[in-house]
C-alpha positions as CSV (number, residue, x, y, z in Angstrom):
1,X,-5.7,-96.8,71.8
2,X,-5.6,-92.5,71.0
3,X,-3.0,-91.6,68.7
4,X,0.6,-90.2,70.6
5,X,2.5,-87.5,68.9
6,X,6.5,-87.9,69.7
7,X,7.9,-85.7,72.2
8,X,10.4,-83.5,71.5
9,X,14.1,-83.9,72.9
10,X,14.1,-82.0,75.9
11,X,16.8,-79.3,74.9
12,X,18.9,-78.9,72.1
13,X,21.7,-81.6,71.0
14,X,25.1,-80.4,70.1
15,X,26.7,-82.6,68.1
16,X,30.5,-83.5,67.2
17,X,30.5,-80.5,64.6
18,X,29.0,-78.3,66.8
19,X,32.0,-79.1,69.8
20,X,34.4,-78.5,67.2
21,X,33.2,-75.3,66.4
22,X,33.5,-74.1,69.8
23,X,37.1,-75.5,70.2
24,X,37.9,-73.8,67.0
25,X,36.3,-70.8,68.3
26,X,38.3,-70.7,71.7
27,X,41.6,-71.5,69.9
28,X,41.7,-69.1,67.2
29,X,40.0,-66.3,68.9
30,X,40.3,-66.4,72.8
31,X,43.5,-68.1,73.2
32,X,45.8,-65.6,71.4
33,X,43.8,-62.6,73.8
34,X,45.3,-64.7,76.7
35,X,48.2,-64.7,75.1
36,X,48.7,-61.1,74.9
37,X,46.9,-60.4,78.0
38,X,47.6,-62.8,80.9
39,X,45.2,-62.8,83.3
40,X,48.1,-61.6,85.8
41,X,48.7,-58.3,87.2
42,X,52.2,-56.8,85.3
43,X,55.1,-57.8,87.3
44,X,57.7,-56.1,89.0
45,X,60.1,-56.9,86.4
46,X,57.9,-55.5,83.5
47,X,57.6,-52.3,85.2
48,X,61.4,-52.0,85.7
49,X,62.2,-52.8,81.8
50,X,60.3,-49.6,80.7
51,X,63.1,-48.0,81.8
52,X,65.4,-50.0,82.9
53,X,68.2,-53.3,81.3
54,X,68.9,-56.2,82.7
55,X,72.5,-57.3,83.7
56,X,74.1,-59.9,82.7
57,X,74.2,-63.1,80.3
58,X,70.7,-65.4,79.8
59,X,70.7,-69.6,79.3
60,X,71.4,-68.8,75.8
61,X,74.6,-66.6,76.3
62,X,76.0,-68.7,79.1
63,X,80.1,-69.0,79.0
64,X,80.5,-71.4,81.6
65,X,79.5,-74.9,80.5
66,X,78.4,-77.5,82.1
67,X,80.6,-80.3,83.0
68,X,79.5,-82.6,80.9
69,X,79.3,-80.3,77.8
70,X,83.0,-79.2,77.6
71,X,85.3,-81.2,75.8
72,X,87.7,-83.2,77.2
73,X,90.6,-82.1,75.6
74,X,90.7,-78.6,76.7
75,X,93.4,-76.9,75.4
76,X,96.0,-75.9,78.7
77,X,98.9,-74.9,76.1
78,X,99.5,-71.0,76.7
79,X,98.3,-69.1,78.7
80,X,95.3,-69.5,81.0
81,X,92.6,-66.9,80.7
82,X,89.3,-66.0,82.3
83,X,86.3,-68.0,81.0
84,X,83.3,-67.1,82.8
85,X,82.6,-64.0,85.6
86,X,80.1,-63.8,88.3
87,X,78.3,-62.4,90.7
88,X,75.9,-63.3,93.9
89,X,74.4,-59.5,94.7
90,X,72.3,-62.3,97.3
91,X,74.6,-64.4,99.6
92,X,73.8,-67.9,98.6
93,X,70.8,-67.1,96.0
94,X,71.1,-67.9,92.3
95,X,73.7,-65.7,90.3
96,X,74.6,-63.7,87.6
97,X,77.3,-64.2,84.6
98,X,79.1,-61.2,83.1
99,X,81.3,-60.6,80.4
100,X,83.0,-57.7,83.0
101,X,82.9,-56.4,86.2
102,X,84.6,-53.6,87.9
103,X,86.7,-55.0,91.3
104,X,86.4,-52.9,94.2
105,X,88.1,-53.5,97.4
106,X,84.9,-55.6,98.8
107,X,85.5,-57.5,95.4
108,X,83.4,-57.7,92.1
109,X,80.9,-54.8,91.9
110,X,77.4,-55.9,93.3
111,X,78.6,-59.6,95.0
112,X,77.1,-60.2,98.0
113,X,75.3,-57.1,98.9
114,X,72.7,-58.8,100.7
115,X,72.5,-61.8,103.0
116,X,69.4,-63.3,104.7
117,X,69.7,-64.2,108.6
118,X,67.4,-65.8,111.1
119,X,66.5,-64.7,114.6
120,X,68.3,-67.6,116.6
121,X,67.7,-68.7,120.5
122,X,67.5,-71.0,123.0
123,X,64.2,-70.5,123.7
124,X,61.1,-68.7,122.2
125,X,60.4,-64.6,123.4
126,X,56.4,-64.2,124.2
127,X,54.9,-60.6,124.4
128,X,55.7,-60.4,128.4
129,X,59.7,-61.2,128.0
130,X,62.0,-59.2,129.7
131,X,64.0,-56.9,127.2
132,X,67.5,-58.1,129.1
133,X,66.1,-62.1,128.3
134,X,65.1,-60.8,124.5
135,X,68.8,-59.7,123.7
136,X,69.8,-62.9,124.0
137,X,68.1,-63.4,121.0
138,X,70.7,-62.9,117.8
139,X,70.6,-62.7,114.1
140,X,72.4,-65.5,112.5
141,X,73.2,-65.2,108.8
142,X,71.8,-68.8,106.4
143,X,73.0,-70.4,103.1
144,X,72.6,-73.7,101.2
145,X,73.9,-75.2,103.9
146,X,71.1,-75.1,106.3
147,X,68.6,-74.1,103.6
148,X,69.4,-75.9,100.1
149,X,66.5,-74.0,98.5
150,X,68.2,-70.7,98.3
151,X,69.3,-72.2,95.5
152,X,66.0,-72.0,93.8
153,X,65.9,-68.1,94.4
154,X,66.1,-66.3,91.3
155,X,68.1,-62.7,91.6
156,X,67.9,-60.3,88.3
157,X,69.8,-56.9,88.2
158,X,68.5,-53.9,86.6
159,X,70.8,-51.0,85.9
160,X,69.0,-47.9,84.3
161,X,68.8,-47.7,80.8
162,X,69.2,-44.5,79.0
163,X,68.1,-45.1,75.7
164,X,64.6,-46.5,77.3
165,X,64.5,-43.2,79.5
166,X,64.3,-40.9,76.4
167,X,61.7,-43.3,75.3
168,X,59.5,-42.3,77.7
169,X,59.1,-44.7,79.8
170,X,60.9,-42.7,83.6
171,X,57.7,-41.4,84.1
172,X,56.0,-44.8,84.9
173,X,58.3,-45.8,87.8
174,X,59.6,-42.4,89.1
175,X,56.7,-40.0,88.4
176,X,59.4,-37.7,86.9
177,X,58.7,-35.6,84.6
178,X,62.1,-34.0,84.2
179,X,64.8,-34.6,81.4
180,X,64.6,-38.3,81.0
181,X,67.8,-38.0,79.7
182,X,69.7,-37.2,82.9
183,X,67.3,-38.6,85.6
184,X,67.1,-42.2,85.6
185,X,66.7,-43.4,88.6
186,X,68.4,-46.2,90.9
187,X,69.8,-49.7,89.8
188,X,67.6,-52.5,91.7
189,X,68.1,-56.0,92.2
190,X,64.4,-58.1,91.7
191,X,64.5,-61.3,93.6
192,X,62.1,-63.3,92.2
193,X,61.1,-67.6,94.4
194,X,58.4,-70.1,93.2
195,X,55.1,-69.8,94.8
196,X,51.5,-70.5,94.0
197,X,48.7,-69.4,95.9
198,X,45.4,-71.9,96.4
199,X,42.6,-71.5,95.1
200,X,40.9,-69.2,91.7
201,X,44.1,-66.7,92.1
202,X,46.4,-69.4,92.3
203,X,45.2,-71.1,89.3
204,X,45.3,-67.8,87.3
205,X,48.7,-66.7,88.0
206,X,50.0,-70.6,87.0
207,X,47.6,-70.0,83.8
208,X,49.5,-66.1,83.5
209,X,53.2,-68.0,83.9
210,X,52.6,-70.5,81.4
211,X,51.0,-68.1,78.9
212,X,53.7,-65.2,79.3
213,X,56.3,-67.4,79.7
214,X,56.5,-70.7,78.8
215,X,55.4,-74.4,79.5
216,X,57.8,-74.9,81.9
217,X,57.3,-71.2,83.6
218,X,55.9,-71.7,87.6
219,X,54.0,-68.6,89.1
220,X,56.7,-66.8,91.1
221,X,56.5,-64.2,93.8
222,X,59.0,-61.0,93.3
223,X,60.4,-58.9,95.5
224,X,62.5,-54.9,94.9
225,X,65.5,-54.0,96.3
226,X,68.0,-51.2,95.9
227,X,71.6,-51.0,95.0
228,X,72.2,-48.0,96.4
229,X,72.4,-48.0,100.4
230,X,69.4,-45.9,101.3
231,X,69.3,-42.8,102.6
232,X,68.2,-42.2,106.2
233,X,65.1,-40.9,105.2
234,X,64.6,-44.0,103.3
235,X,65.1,-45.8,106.3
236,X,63.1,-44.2,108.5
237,X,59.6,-44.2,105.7
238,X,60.5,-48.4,105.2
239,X,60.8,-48.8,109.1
240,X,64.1,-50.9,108.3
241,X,66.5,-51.0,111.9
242,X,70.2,-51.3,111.9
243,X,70.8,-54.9,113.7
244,X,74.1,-56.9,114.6
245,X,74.2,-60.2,112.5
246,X,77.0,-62.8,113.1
247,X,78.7,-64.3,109.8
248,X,81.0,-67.0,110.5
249,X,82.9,-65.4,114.0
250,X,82.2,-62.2,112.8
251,X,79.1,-59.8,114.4
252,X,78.6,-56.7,111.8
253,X,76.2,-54.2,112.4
254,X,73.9,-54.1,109.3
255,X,70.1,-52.5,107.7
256,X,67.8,-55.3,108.7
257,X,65.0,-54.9,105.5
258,X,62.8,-58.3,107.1
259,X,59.9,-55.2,106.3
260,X,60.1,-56.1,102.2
261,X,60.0,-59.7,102.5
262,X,56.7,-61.5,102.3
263,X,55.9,-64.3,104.8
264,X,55.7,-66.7,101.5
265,X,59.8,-66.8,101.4
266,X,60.0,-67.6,105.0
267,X,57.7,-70.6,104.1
268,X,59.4,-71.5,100.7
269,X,62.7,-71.8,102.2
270,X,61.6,-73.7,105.5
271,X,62.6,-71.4,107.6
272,X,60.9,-71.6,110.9
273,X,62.6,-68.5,112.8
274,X,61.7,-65.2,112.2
275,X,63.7,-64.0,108.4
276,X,65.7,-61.2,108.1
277,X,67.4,-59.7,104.9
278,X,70.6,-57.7,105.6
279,X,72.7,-55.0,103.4
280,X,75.8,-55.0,103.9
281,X,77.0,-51.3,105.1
282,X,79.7,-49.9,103.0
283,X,80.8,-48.3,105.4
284,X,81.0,-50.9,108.0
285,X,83.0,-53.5,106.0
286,X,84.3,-56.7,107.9
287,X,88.1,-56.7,107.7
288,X,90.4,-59.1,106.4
289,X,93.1,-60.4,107.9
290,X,95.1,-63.7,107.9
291,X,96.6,-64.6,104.9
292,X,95.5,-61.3,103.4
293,X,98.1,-58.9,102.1
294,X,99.0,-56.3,105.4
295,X,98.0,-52.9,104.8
296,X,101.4,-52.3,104.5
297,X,101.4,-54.6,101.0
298,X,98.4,-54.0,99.5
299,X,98.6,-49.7,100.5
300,X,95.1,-50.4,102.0
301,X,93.0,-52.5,104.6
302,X,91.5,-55.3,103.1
303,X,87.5,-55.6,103.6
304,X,84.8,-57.6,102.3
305,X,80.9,-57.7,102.9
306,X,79.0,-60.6,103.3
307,X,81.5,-63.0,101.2
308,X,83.0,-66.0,103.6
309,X,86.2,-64.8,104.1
310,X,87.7,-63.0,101.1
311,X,87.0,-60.5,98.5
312,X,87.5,-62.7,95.5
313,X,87.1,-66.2,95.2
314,X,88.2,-68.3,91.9
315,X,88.1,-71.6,90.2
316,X,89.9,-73.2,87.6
317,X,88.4,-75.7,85.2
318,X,91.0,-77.9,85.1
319,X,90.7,-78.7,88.5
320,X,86.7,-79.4,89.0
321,X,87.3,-81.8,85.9
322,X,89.7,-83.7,87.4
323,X,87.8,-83.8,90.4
324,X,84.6,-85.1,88.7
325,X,86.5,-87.7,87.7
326,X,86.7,-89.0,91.1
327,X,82.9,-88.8,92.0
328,X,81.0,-91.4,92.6
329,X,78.1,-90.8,90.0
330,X,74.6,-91.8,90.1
331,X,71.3,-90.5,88.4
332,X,71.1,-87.2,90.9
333,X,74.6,-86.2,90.0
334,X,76.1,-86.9,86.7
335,X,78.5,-83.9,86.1
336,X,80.1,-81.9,88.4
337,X,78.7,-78.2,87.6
338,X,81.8,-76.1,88.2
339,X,78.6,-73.2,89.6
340,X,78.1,-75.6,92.3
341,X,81.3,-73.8,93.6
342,X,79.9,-70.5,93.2
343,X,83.2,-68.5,92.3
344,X,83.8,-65.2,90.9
345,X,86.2,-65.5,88.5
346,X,86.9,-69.1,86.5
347,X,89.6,-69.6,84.5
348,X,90.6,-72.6,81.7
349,X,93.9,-73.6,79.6
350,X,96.0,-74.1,83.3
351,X,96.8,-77.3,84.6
352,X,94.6,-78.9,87.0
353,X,95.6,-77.5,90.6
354,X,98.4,-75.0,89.4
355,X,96.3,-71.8,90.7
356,X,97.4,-73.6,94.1
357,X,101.2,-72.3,93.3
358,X,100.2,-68.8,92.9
359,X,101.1,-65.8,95.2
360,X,100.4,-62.9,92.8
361,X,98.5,-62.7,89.7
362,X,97.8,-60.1,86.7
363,X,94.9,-60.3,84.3
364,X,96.1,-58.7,80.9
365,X,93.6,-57.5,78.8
366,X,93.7,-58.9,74.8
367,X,93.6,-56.5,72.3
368,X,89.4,-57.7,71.7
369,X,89.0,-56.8,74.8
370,X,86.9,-53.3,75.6
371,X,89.7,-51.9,78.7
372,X,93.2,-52.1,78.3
373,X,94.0,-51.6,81.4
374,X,96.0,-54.6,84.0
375,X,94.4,-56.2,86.3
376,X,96.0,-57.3,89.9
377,X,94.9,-60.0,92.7
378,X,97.1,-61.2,95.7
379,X,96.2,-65.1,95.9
380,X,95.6,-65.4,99.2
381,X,94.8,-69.1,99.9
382,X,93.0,-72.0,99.4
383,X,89.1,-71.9,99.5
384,X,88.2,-74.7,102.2
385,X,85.2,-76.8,101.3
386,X,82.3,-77.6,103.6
387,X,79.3,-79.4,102.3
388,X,77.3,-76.6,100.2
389,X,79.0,-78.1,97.0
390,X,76.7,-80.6,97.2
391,X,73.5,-78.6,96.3
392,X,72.7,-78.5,92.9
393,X,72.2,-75.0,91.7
394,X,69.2,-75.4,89.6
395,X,67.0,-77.7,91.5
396,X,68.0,-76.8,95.3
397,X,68.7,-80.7,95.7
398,X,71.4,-81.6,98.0
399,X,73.4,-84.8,97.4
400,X,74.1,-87.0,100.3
401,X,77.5,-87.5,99.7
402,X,79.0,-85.9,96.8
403,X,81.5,-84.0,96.1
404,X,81.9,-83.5,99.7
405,X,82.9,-87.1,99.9
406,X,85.2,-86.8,97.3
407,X,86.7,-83.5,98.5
408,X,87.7,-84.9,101.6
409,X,89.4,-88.3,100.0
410,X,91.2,-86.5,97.0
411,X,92.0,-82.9,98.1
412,X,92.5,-82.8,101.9
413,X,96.0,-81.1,101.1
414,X,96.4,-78.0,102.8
415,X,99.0,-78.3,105.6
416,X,97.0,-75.9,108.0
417,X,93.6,-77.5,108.0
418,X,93.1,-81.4,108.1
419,X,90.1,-83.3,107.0
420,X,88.3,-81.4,104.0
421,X,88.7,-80.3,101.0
422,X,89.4,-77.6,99.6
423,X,89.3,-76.3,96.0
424,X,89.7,-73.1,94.2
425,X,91.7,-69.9,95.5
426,X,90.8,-66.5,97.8
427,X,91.7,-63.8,96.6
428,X,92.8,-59.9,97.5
429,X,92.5,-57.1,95.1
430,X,95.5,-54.9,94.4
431,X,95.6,-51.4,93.2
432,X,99.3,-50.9,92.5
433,X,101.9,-53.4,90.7
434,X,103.0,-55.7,93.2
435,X,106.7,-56.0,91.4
436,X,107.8,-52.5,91.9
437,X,108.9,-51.0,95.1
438,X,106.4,-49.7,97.4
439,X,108.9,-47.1,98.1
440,X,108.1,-43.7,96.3
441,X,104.5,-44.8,95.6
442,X,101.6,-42.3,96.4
443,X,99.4,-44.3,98.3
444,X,97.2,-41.8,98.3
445,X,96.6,-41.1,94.7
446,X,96.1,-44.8,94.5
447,X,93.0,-45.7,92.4
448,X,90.5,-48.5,94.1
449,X,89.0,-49.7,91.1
450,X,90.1,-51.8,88.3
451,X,88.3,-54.2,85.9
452,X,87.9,-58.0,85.0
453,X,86.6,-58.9,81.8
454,X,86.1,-62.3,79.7
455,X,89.0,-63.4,77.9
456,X,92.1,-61.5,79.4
457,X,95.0,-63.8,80.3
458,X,96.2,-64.8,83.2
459,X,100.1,-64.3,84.3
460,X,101.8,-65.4,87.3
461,X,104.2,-62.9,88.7
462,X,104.9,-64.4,92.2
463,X,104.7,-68.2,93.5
464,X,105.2,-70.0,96.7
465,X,102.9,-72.3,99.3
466,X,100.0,-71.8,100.9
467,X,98.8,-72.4,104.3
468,X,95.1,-72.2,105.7
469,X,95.1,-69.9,108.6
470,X,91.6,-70.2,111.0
471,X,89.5,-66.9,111.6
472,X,90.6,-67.7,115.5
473,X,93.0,-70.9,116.6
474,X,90.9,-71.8,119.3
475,X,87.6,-72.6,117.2
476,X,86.6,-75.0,114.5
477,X,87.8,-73.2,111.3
478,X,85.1,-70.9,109.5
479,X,83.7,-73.3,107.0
């Protein structure tokens, strides 16, 4: 037998050590590039913060607590004052807390300036359809009620920034290269829904979220708006169309914007009809009537926008404690999160139900507060439940049950309406004292604006009952 000579391995063997190396490698050197550079395209919203702050409070900063995190023993000696303020600039979307807001008569500054709407009939419209058939055809407006996963829908404010703009920074969203002092541009509102694409770019942008921000952080989809109402030129370049859209019993002609909304929402939300998003015309304001103050009263026609049914709607503490104390609980629903109500202005240190006794209200600032100027609200009525309480406001789940079930046991009190709930008050702004004498006032040097801020107290100038009055007597009421 010839002598055999071993064969060498048949590539090269990387041990243990070596595979640690490489991990070490990735870790200390790669991983921190990824870090600093996500493999995403920047974002909407870092484009806006060159130049531009966002509004309102974060998780950290949040004054209204949850349920189950505020004590027990609340203090109701004195008087009551405002805890928390928000707004909803998208009609059933996530919100915003504040620490102030100016009132206007369509209520707080920024609420409910937009509203999505599908494109409702009895029957579908194909290429050939007569244009007499298609109008039959109407734009219906949506919330939580249909579509609990508004809820999930993220809305961020950006109001411009004027320290930032000296910085700098206009030029990368205007193109401007005037006096960054005194050109700064629009606020915008950035609505911002979960969504992952399939596939190499979906698994980048979930790799981009967690890496910018967070473990927890999903890949999102974003989408710009304006404040501002645009201009007609504005309307004409974005192809946008003024539509009518029905809210409730109401039909409002309104700026139909579907053109900036990707077909991803429509799928997120589960809508099947064709999506619109609406905003609101400030010059086309519903009008309020029923248990609103006459224009006689209030020295002006009550409006609102896209709200239900009144400017202002508010909450007190007091009350969703006591009625989370009638709940039935179970693992989806342990607290009662007073958001789930989805007020403007809540208020603590009252008596559970008391706001129900209330005609007319001032807010008086305290002496920490930034304005020291009065505040006035007519209390128009009762804020009649219908099932939307029942989504939760962080996850989009809705409870089969509660607290509609509860609402409708425990607070089916209000003399004009029978069987629901109701819970928390409408209010109307007023821009005059409403104990002096209308008599001799100026109405017309009258100014509409006033201010809400956290902390200023509550005093009740006026009592007396309330009574729900339906948008028409004929029809189910608006809820």
């Amino acid at each position: 037998m010839g002598y055999q000579a071993d064969l060498p391995p048949p590539g090269p063997v990387v041990g243990p050590g070596s595979l640690f190396l490489i991990g070490v490698t990735i870790v200390v050197f790669i991983l921190p590039i990824l870090i600093y550079l996500p493999p995403t395209l920047p974002s909407v919203t870092e484009a806006l913060l060159q130049t531009h702050s966002k509004l309102g409070l974060d998780d950290s900063q949040r004054r209204l607590p949850r349920h189950s995190e505020r004590d027990d023993k609340a203090s109701i000696d004195g008087p009551g004052r405002i805890q928390s303020l928000w707004i909803f600039p998208v009609k059933s979307c996530k919100g915003i807390e504040v620490l102030e807001s100016k009132v206007i008569p369509a209520g707080l500054e920024y609420d409910r300036l937009y509203t999505f709407a599908q494109l409702k009939s009895p029957f579908p419209v194909g290429l050939d359809t007569l244009d007499e058939t298609k109008k039959e055809h109407s734009w219906q407006f949506i919330s939580q009620r249909e579509f609990p996963r508004l809820a999930t829908v993220s809305v961020d404010l950006y109001v411009p920034d004027i320290r930032k703009a000296r910085g700098g920074g206009q030029q990368l969203l205007s193109g401007d290269s005037t006096d960054k002092s005194t050109s700064l541009g629009d606020s915008f509102i950035v609505i911002r829904f979960p969504w992952q694409e399939l596939g190499l770019r979906g698994t980048l942008a979930w790799l981009g979220a967690k890496l910018s921000r967070g473990l927890r952080a999903v890949p999102e989809k974003e989408i710009m708006l304006p404040v501002s109402f645009p201009s007609d030129g504005e309307i004409e370049a974005r192809k946008y169309t003024w539509e009518p859209v029905k809210i409730w019993r109401d039909t409002v002609t309104a700026l139909n914007m579907e053109a900036d909304l990707p077909r991803e929402l429509r799928l997120h939300l589960g809508v099947s009809n064709r999506l619109g998003l609406f905003r609101v015309d400030p010059s086309r304001l519903r009008e309020v009537y029923r248990n609103a103050p006459k224009k006689e009263e209030a020295g002006y026609q009550p409006v609102t926008g896209w709200q239900d049914a009144y400017p202002v709607h508010m909450l007190n503490l007091s009350s969703v404690q006591d009625l989370d104390a009638k709940i039935n609980k179970d693992d989806s629903l342990k607290s009662l999160d007073p958001l789930r109500f989805r007020a403007n202005i809540i208020v603590d240190g009252v008596e559970a139900y008391e706001e129900e006794t209330w005609k007319t209200i001032r807010f008086n600032p305290e002496p920490s507060n930034k304005r020291q100027d009065k505040t006035h609200f007519h209390v128009s009525g009762r804020c009649v439940r219908c099932k939307m309480p029942n989504v939760d406001q962080d996850t989009g789940f809705r409870h089969p049950a509660e607290p509609d079930r509860a609402l409708r046991k425990y607070r089916d009190v209000d003399p004009g309406i029978k069987g629901v709930g109701s819970l928390g008050m409408q209010l109307t702004p007023l821009y005059r004292d409403p104990t002096t004498d209308v008599e001799g006032v100026n109405l017309n040097n009258m100014v509409m604006e006033s201010w809400v801020e956290v902390g200023m107290s509550v005093e009740v100038l006026s009592r007396g009952p309330h009574r729900y009055v339906r948008m028409y007597e004929e029809d189910r009421p608006d809820i």
